[in-house]
Structures are given as structure tokens and as C-alpha cells.
N, C-alpha and C positions, 0 to 999 in steps of 0.2 A: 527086082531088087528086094533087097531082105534086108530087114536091120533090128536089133534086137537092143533093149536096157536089162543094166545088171543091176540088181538089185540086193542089197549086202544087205543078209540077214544077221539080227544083233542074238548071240549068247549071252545069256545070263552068265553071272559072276556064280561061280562058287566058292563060298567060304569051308576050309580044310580046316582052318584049327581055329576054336575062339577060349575065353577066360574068362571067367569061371568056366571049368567042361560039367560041374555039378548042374543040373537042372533044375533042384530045389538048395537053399540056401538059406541058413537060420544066423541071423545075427541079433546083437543087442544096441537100444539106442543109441550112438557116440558113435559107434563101428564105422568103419570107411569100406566101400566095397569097390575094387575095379572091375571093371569088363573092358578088353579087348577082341577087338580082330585084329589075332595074331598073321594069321595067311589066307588071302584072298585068291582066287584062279580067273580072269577072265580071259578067254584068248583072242578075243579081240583086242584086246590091249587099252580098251577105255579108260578114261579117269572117273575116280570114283567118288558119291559122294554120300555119307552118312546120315542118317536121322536115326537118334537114342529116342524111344520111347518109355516112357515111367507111367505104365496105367493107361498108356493111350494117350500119353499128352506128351511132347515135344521136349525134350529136357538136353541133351546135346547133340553137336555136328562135328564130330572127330571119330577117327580110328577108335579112341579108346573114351572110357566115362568113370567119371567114380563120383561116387555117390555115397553120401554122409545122410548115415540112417537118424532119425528126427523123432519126436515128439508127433507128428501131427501124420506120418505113417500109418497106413493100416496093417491088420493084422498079413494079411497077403497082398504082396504085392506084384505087377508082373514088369518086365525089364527084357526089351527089343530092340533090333536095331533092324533100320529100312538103309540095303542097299542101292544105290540109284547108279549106273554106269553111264549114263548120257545118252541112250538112244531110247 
């Protein structure tokens, strides 16, 4: 007797278009800045879920962020987002 488990392997999500497409970005204190993910690919079909990073710290959990430049900003700053699909 033979008997075998199938084991589903998970593919990563690929993100096709986000916003800003610029990779550096100059603005002035007051400015409001969005980012989206505009179109996501997984073909597993998972749901997704978001972590904005600002500098390495947790800043929102949605599709899209925006972000109102401040007084207390540094000169550079960095801006990420952690896709997570469930498996």
C-alpha cells in the first residue's frame, strides 16, 4: 500500500504597480504624501495583510498611507510596506 500527503506550496504575492513609482521624494514640512498598492498578483488567492513602515517603526495596516510631513522628520527618511498573505 502506498499513500502519499500533498503539501501546497505558498507563492509570494507580487506587487505590479505601487505610488509614488519615484524612489526618492523631496517635499516640504505641511506636505501630505500617499503611497499605495495600486495592484497586487498572488496566485494562490490569499488575503493580504499590510504593515507601512516609517524608519523601521510600524506606522499603518492598509492598502494605502499617507503621511503628513512634520517638524520633527529627519533629513531622510525611509517608507515600506511588509506584505503578509497568510501562510
Amino acid at each position: 500500500m502506498f499513500s502519499a500527503d500533498v503539501i501546497r506550496q505558498n507563492t509570494p504575492p507580487t506587487v505590479t504597480e505601487f505610488e509614488p513609482e519615484q524612489s526618492e521624494l523631496f517635499h516640504h514640512i505641511g506636505d501630505a504624501i500617499q503611497f499605495k498598492i495600486v495592484k497586487i498578483y498572488d496566485p494562490d488567492r490569499d488575503t493580504m495583510t499590510y504593515t507601512w513602515l516609517l524608519n523601521d517603526e510600524p506606522v499603518g495596516r492598509d492598502w494605502s498611507l499617507t503621511l503628513q510631513i512634520g517638524e520633527s522628520w529627519h533629513a531622510e527618511n525611509t517608507v515600506s510596506c511588509v506584505i503578509f498573505d497568510g501562510t
